[in-house]
MMTF fields as JSON, N, C-alpha, C and O atoms, coordinates in Angstrom:
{
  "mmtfVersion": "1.0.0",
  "mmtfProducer": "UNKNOWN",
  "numBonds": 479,
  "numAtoms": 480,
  "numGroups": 120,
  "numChains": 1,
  "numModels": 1,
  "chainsPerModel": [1],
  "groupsPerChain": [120],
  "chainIdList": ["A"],
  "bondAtomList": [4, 2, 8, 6, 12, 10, 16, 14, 20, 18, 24, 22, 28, 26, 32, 30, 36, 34, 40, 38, 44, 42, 48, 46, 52, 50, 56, 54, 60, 58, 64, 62, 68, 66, 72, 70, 76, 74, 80, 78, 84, 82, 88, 86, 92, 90, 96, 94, 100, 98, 104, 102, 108, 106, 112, 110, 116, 114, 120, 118, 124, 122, 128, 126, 132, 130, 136, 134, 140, 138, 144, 142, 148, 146, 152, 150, 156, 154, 160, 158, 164, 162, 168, 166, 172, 170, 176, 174, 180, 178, 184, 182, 188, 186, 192, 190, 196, 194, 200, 198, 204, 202, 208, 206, 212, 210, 216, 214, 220, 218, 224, 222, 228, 226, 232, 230, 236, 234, 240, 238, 244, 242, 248, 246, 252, 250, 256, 254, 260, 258, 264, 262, 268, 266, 272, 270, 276, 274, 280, 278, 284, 282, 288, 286, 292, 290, 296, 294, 300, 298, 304, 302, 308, 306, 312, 310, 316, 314, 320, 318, 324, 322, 328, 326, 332, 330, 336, 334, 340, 338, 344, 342, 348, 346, 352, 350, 356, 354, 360, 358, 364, 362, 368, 366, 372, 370, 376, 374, 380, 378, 384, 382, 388, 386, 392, 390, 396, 394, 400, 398, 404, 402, 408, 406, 412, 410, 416, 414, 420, 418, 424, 422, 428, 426, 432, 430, 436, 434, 440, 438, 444, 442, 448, 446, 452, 450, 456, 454, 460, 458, 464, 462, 468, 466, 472, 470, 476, 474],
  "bondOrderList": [1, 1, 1, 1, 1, 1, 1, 1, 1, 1, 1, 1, 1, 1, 1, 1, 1, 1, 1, 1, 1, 1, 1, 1, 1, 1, 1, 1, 1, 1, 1, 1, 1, 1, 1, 1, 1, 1, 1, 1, 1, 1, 1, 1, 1, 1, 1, 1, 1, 1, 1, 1, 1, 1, 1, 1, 1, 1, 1, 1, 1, 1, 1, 1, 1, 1, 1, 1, 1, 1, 1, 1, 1, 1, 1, 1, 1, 1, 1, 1, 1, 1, 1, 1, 1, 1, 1, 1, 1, 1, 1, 1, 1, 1, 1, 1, 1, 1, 1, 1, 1, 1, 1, 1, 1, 1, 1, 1, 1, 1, 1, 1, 1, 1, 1, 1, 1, 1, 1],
  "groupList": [{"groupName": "UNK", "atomNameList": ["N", "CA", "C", "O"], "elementList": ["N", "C", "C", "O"], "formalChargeList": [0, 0, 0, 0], "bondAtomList": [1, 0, 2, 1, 3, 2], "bondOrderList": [1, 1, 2], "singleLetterCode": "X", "chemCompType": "L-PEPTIDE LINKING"}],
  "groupTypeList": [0, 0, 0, 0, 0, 0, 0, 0, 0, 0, 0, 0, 0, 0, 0, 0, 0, 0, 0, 0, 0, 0, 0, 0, 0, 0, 0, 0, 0, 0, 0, 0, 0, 0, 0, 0, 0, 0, 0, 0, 0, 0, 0, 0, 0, 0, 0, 0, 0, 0, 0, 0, 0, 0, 0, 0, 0, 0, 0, 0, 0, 0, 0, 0, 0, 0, 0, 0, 0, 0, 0, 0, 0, 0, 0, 0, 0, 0, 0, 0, 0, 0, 0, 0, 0, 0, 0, 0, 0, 0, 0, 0, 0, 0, 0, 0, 0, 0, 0, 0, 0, 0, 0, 0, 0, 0, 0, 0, 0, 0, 0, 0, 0, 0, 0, 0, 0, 0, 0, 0],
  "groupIdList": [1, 2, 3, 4, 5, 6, 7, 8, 9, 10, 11, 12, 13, 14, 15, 16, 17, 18, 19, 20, 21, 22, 23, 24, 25, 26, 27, 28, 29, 30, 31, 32, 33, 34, 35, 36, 37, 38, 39, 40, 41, 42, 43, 44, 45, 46, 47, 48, 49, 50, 51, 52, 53, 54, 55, 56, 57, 58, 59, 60, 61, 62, 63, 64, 65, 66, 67, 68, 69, 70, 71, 72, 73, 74, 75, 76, 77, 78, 79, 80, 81, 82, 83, 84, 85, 86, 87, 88, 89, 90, 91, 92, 93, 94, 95, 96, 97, 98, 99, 100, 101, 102, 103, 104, 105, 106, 107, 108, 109, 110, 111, 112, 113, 114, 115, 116, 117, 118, 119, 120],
  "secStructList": [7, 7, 1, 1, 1, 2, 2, 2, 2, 6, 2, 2, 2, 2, 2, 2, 6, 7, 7, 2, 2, 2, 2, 0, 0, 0, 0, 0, 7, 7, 1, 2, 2, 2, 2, 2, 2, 2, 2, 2, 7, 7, 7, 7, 7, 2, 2, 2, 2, 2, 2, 2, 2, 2, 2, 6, 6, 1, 7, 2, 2, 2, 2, 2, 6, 1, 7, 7, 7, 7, 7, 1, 1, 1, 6, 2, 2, 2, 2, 2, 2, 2, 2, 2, 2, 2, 2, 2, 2, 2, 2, 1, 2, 2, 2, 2, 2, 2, 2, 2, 6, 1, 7, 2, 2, 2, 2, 2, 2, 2, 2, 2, 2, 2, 2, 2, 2, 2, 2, 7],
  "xCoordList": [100.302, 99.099, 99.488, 100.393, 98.623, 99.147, 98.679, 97.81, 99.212, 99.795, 98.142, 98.267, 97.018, 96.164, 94.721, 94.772, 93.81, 92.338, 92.472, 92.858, 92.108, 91.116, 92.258, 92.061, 93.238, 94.591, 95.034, 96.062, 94.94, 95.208, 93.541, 93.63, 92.311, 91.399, 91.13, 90.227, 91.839, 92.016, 92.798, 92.383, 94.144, 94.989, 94.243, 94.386, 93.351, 92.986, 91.783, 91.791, 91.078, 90.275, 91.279, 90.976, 92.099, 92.854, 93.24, 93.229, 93.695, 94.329, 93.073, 93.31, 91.783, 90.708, 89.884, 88.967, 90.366, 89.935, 88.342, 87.522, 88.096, 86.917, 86.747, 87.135, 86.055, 85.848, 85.02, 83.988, 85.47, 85.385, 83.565, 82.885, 82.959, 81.836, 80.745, 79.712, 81.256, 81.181, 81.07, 80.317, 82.317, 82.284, 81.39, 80.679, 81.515, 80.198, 79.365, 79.015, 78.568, 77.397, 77.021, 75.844, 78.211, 78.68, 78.041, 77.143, 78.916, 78.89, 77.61, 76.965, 77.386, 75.705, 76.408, 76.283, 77.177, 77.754, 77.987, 78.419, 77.769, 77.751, 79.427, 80.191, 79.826, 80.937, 81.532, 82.718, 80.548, 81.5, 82.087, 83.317, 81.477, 82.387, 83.339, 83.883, 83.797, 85.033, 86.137, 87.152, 85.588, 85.919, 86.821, 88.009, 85.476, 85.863, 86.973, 87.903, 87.028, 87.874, 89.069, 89.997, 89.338, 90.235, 91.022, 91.933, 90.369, 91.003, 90.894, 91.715, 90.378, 90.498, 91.58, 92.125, 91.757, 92.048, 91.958, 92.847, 90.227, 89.827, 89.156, 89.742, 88.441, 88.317, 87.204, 86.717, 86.501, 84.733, 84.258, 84.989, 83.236, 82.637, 83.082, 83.312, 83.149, 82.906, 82.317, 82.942, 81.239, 80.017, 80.859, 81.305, 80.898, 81.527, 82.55, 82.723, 83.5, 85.248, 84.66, 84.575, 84.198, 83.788, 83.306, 83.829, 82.073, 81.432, 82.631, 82.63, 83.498, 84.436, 85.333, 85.581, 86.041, 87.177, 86.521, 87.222, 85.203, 84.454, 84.442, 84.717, 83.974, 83.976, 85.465, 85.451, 86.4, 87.695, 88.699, 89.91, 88.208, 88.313, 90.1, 91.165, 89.734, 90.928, 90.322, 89.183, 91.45, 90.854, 91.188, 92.128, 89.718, 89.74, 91.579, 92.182, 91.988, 93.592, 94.597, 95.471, 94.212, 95.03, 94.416, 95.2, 93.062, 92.979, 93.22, 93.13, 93.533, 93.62, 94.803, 94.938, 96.11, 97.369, 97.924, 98.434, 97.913, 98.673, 99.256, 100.333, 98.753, 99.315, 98.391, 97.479, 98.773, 97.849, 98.106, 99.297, 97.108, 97.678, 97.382, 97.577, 96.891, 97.103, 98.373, 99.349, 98.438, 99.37, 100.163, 99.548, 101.247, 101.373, 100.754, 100.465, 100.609, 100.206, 98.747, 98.259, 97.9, 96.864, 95.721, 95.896, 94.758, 93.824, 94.08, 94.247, 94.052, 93.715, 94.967, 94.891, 96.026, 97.055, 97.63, 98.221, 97.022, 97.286, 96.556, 96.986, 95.051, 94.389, 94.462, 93.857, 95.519, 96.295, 96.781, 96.432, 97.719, 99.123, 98.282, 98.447, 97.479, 96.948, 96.285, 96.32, 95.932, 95.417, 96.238, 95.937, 97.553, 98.786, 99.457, 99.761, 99.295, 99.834, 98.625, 98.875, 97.589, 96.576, 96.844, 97.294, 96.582, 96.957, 98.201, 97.964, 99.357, 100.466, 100.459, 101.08, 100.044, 99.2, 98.752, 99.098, 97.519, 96.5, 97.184, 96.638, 98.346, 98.996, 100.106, 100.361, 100.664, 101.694, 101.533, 102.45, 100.136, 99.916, 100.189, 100.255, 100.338, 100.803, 102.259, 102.626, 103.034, 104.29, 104.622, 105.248, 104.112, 103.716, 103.994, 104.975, 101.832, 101.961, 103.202, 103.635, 103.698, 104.814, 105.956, 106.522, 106.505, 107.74, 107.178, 108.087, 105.934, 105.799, 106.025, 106.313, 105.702, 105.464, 106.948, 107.304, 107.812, 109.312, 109.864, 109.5, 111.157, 111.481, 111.99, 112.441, 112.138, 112.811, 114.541, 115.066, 114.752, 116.261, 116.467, 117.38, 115.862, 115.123, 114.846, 115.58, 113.684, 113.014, 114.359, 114.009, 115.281, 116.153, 117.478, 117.849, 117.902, 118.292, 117.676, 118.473, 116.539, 116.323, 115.902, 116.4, 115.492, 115.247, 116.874, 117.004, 118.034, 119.255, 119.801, 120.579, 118.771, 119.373, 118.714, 119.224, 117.386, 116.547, 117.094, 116.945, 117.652, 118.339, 119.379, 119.312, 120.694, 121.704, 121.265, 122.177, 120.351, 119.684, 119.404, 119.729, 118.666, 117.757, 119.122, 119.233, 119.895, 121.412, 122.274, 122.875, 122.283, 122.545, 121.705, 121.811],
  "yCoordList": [94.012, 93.687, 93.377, 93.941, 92.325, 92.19, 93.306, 94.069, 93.495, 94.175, 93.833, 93.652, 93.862, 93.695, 94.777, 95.873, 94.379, 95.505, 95.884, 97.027, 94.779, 95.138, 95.99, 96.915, 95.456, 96.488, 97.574, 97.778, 98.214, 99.323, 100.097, 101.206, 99.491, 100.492, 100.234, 100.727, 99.653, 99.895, 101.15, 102.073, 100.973, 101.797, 103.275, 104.111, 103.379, 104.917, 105.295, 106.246, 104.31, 104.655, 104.972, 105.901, 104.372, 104.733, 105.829, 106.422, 106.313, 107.805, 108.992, 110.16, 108.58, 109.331, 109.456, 110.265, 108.438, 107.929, 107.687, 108.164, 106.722, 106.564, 104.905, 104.122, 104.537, 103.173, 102.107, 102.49, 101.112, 99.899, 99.913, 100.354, 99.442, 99.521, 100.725, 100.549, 101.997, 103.196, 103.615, 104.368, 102.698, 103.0, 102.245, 102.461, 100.883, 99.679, 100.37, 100.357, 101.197, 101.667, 102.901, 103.24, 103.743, 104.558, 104.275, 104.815, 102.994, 102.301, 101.321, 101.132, 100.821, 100.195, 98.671, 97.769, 98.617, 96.576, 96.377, 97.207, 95.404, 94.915, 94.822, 94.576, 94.954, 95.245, 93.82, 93.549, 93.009, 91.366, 91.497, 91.465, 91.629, 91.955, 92.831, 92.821, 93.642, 94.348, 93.153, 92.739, 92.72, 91.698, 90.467, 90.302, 89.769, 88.741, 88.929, 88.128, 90.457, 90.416, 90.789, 90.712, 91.411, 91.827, 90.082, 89.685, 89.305, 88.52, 86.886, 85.97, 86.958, 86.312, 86.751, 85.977, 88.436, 89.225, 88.836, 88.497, 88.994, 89.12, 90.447, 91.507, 90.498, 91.517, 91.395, 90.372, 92.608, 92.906, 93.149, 93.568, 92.825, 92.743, 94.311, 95.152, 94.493, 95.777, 97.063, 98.069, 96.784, 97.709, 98.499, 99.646, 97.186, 97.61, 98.141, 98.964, 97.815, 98.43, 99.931, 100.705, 100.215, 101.365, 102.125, 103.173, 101.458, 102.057, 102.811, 103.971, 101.818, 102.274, 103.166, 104.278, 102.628, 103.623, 105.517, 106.385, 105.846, 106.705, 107.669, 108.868, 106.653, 106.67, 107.298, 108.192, 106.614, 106.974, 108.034, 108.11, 108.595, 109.602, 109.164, 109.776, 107.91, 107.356, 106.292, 106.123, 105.771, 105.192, 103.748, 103.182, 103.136, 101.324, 100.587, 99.851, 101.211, 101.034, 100.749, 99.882, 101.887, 101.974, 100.941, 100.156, 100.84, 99.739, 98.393, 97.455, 98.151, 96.745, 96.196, 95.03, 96.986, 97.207, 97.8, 96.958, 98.832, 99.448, 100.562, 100.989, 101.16, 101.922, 103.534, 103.936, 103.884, 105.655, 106.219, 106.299, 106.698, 106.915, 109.063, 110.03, 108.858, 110.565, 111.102, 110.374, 112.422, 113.369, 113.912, 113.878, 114.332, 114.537, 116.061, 116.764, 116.438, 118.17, 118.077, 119.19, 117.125, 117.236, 117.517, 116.581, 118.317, 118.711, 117.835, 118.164, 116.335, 115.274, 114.524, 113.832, 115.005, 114.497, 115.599, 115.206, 117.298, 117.7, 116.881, 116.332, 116.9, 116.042, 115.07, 114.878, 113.662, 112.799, 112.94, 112.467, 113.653, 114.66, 115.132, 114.371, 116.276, 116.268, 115.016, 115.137, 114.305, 113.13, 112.75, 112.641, 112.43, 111.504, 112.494, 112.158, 114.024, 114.778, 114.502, 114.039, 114.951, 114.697, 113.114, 113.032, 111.933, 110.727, 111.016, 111.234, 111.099, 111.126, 111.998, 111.567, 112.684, 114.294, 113.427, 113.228, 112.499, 111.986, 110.276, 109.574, 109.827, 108.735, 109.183, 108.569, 110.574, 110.523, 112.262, 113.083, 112.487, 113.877, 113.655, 114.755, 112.556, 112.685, 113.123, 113.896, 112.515, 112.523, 114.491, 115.267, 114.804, 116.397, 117.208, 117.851, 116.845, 117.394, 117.861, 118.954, 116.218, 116.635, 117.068, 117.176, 117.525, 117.794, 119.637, 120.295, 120.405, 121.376, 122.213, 123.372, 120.841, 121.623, 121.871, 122.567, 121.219, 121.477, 122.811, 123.373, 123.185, 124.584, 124.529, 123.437, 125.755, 126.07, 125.146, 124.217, 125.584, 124.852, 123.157, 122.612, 122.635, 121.396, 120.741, 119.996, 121.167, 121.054, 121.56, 121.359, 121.936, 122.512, 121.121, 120.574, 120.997, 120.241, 118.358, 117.551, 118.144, 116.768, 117.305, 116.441, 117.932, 118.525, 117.704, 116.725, 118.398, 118.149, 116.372, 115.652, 116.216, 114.634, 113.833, 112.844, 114.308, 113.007, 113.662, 112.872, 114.806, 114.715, 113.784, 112.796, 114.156, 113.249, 111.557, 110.789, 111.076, 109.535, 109.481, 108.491, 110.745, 110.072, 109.413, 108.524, 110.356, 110.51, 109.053, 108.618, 108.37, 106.799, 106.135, 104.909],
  "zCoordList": [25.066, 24.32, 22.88, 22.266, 22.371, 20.999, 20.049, 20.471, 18.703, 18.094, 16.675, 15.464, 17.371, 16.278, 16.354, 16.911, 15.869, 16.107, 16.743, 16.99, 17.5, 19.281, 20.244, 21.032, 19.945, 20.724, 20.23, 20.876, 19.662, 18.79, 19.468, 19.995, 19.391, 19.463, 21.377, 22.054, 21.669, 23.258, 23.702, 24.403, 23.089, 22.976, 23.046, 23.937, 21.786, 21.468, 23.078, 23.86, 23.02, 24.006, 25.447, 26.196, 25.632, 26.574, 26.743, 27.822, 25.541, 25.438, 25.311, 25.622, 24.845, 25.252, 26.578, 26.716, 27.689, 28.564, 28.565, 29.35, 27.351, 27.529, 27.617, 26.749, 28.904, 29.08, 27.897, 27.345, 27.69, 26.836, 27.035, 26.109, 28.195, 28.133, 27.701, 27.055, 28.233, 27.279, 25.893, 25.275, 25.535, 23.555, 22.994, 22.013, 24.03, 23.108, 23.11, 21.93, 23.753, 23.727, 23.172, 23.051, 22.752, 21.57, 20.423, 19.778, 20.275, 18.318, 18.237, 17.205, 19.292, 18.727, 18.853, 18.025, 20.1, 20.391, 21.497, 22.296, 21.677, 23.394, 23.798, 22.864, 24.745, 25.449, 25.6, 25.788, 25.49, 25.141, 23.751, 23.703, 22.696, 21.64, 21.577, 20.473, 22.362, 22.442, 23.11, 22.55, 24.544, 25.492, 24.316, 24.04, 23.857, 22.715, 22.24, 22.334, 21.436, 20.19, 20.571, 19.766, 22.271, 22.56, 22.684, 21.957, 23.774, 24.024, 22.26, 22.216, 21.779, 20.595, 19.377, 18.59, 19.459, 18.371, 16.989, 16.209, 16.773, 15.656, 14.729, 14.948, 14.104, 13.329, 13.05, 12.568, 13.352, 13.613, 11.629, 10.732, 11.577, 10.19, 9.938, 10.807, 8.295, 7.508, 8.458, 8.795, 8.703, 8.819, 10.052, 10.087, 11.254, 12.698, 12.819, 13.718, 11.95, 11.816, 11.755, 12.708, 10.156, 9.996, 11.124, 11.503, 11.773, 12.842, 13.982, 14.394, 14.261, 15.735, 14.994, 15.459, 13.446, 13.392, 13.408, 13.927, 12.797, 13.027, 14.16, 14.21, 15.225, 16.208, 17.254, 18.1, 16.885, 17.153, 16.132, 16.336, 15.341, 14.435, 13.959, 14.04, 13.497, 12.899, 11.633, 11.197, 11.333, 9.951, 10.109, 10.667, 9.189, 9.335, 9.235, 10.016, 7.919, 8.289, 9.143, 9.181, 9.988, 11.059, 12.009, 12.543, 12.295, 13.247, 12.719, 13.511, 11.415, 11.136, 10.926, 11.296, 10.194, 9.452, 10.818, 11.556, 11.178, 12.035, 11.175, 11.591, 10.001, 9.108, 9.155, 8.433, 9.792, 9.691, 8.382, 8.078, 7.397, 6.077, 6.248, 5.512, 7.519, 7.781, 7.558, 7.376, 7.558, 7.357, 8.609, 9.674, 8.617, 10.006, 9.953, 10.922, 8.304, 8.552, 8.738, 8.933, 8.743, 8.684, 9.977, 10.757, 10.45, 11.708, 12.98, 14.155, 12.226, 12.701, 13.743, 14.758, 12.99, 13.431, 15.094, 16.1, 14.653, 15.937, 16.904, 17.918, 16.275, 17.657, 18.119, 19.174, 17.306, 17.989, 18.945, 20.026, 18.704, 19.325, 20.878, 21.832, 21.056, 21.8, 22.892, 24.116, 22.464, 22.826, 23.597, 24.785, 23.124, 23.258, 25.24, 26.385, 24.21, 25.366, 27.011, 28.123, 26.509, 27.809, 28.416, 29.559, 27.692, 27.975, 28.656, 29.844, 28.396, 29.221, 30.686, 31.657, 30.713, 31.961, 32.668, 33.832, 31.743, 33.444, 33.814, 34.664, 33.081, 33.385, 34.692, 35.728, 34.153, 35.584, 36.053, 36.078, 36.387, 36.65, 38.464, 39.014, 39.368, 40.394, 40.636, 41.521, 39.721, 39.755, 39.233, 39.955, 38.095, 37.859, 38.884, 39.26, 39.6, 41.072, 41.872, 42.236, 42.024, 42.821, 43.15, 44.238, 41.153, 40.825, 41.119, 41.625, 40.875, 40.843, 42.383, 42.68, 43.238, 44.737, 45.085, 46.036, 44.202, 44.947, 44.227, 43.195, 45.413, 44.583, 43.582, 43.237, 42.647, 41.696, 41.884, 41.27, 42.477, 42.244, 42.409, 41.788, 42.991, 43.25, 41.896, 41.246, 41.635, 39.826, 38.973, 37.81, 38.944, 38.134, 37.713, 36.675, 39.449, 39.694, 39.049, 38.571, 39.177, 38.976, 37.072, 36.351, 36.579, 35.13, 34.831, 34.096, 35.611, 34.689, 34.788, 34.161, 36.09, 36.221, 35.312, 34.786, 35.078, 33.981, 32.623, 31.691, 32.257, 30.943, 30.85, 30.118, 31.821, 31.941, 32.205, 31.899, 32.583, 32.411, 30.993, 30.338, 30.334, 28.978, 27.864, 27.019, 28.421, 27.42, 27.553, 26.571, 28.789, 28.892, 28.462, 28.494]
}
């Protein structure tokens, strides 16, 4: 996805798992203007930026620049973090599942093989 608004505030909704048609109706805009701007990648008036970055408890900045001017010490940034962690959980919570049902030595065993991969 390109590297502008509308992709960046896809991105977040993704990681909140909250659907596109969902948020339009959040912020007070029809779900073609998400649609539009995703596939145009343009940049919603003043009022609307404000409205979604709000909305996405991030700042107009970051959806426009790509620049978070948060802190990493700051409330906000755990609840990124969190975000980021749950997003990753419900992206490969099958794969989870299935590393848990195997035994201990099993899980021990493939633990040391995806270290020895991360390391190549």
């Amino acid at each position: 996805m390109n590297d502008n608004f509308w992709s960046r505030v896809v991105e977040i909704l993704e990681q909140k798992d909250i659907s596109r048609k969902e948020f339009a109706a959040q912020v007070g805009i029809s779900y073609s203007s998400i649609h539009n701007g995703v596939s145009l990648g343009s940049i919603p008036s003043a009022d609307i930026a404000l409205k979604i970055a709000d909305k996405l408890d991030t700042s107009i900045e970051y959806l426009v620049y790509g620049n978070n001017t948060k802190t990493e010490a700051s409330p906000d940034s755990k609840n990124t973090s969190k975000n980021q962690e749950q997003f990753l959980y419900r992206k490969n919570k099958d794969i989870i599942n299935a590393i848990e049902r195997l035994s201990p030595d099993v899980r021990s065993s493939l633990r040391d093989l995806i270290v020895k991969i991360g390391k190549n």
